[in-house]
N, CA, C and O of each residue as an XYZ file, in Angstrom:
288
protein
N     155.812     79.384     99.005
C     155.601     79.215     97.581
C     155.254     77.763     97.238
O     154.386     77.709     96.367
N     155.826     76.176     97.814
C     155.487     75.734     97.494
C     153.963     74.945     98.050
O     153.490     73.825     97.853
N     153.542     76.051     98.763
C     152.356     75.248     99.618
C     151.512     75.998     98.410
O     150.698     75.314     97.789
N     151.656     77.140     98.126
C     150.632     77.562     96.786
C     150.479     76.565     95.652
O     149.389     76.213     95.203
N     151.743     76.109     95.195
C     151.722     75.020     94.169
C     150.929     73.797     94.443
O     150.322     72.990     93.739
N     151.068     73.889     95.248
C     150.226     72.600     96.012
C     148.959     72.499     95.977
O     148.363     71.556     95.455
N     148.571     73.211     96.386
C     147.136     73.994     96.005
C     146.809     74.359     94.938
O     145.643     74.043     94.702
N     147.431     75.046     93.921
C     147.152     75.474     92.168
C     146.785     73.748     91.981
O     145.645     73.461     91.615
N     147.314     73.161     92.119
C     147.886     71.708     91.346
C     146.802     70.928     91.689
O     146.552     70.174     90.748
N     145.846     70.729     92.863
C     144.644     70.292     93.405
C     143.946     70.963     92.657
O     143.043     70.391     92.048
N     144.157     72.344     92.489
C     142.299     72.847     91.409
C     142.264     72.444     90.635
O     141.179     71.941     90.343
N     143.724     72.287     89.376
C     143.836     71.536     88.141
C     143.297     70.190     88.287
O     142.626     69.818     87.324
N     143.401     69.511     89.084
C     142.888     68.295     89.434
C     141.195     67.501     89.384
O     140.508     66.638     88.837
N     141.227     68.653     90.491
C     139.586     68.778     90.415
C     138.428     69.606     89.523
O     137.221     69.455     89.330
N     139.509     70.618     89.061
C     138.882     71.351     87.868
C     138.099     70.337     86.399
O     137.949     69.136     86.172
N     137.773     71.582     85.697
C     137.485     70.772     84.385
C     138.853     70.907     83.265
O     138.924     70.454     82.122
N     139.820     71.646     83.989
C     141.252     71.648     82.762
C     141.376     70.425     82.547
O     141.709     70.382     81.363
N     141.303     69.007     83.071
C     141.466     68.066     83.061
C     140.048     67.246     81.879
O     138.893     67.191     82.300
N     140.354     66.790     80.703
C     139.482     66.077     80.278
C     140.075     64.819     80.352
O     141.241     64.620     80.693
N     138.926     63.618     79.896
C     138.915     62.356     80.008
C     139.377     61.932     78.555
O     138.731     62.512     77.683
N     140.204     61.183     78.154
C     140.961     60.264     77.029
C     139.844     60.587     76.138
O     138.672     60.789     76.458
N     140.387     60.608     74.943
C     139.600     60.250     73.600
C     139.997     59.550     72.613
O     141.173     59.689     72.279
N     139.188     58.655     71.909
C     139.693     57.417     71.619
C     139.297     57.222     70.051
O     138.269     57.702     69.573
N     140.239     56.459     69.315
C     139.634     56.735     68.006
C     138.245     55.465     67.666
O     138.089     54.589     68.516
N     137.599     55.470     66.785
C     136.019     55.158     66.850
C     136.567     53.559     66.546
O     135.979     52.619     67.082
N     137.669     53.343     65.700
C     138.037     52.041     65.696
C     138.526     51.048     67.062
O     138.191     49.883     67.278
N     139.374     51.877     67.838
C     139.632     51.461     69.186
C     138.327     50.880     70.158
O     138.196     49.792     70.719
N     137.444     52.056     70.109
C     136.351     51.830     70.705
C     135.241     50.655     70.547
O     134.519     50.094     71.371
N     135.425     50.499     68.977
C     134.584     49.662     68.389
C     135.330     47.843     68.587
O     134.805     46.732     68.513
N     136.722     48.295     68.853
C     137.385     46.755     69.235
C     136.803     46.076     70.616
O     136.898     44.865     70.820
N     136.277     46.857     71.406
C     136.200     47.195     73.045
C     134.704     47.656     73.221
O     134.291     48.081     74.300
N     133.908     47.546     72.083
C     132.196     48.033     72.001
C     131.822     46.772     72.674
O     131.239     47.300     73.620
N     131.715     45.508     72.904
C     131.022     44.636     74.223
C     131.357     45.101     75.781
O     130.549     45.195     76.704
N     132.396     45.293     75.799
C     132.618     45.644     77.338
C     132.352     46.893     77.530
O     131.798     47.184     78.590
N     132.662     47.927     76.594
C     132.510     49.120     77.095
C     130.866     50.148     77.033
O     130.487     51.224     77.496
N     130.180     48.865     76.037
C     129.072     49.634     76.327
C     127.836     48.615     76.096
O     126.627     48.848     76.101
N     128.407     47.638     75.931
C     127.247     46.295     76.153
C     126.629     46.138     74.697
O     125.597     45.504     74.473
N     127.162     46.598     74.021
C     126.349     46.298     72.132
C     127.019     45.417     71.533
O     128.145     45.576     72.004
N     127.084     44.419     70.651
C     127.598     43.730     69.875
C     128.159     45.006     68.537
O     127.634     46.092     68.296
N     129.293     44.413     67.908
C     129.966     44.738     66.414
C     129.167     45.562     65.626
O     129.405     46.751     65.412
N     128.079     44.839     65.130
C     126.980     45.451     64.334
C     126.268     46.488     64.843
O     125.393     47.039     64.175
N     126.568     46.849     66.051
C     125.068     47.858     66.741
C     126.245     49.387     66.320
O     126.165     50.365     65.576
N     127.300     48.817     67.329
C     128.217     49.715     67.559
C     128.224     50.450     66.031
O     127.835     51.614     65.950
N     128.736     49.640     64.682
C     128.902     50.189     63.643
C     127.669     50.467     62.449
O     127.734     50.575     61.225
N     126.554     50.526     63.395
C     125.240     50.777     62.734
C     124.852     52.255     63.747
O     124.143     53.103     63.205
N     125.200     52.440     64.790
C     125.407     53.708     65.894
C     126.329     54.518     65.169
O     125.961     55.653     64.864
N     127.649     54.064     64.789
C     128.519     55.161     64.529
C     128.335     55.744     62.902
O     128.618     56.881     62.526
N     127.800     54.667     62.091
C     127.536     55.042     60.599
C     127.921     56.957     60.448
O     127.266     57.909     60.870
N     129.180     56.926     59.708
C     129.269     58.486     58.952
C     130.377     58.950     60.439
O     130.732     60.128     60.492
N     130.638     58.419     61.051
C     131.532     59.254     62.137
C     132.750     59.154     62.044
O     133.356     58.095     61.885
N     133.366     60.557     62.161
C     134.815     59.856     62.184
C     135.665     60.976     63.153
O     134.948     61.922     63.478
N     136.766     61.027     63.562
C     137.363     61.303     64.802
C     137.914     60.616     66.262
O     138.513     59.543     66.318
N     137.692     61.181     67.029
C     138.100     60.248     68.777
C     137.146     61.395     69.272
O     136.996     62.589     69.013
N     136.447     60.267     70.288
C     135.541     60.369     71.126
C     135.977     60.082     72.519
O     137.068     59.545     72.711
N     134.973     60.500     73.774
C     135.320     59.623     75.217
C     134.754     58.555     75.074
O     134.301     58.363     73.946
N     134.559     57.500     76.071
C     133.985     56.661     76.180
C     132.509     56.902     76.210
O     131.617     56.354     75.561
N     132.439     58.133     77.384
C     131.418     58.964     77.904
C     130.385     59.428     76.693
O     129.455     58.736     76.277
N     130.722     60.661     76.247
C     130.297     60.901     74.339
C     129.685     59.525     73.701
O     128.489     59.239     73.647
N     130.429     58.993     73.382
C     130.235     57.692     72.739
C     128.947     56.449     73.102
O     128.195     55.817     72.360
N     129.108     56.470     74.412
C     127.889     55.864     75.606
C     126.547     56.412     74.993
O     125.560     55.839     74.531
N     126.883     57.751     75.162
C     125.303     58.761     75.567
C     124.829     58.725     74.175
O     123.613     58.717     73.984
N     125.938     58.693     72.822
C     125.706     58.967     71.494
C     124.466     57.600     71.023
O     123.272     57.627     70.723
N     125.630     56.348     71.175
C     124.860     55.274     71.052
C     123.625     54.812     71.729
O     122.906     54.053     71.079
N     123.178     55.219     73.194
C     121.796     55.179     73.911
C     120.995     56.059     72.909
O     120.020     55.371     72.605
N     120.943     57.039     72.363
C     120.519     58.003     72.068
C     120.009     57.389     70.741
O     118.837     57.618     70.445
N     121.177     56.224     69.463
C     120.880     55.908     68.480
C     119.628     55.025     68.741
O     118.607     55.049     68.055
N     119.928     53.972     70.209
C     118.923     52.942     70.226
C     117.489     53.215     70.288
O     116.591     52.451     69.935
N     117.314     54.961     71.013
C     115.994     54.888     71.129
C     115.203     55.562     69.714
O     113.989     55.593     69.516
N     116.294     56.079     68.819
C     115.766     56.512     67.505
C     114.500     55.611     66.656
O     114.789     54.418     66.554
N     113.579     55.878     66.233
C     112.750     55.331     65.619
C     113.155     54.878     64.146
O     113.632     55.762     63.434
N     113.034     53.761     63.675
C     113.125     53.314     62.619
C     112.710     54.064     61.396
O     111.554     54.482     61.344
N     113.427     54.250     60.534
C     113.361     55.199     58.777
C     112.926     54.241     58.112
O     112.717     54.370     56.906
């Protein structure tokens, strides 16, 4: 029995039951130079209207995504 547990406990591991931290947009935005290379202003010109916790991950792909947007 406990060699099964052992094993359940590795799939959880490697599975997707496991997600990655989510963080609230203010946290992120304290930590927006290191964590994704934008200055203050980009970060809170990217997030404009958002609100919740994000991953880092989400957040990354969101903001690449704002930079290549074309100007309004």
């Amino acid at each position: 029995m406990a060699a099964k547990n052992k094993a359940d406990s590795g799939a959880k591991v490697t599975g997707k039951a496991e997600s990655a931290p989510k963080f609230p947009i203010e946290k992120l935005k304290e930590n927006c130079l290191n964590l994704f290379g934008v200055s203050t202003s980009t970060f809170v010109g990217a997030t404009y209207g958002m609100v919740g916790k994000y991953t880092v991950e989400e957040m990354k792909t969101h903001i690449e995504t704002w930079k290549k947007e074309a100007v309004k």
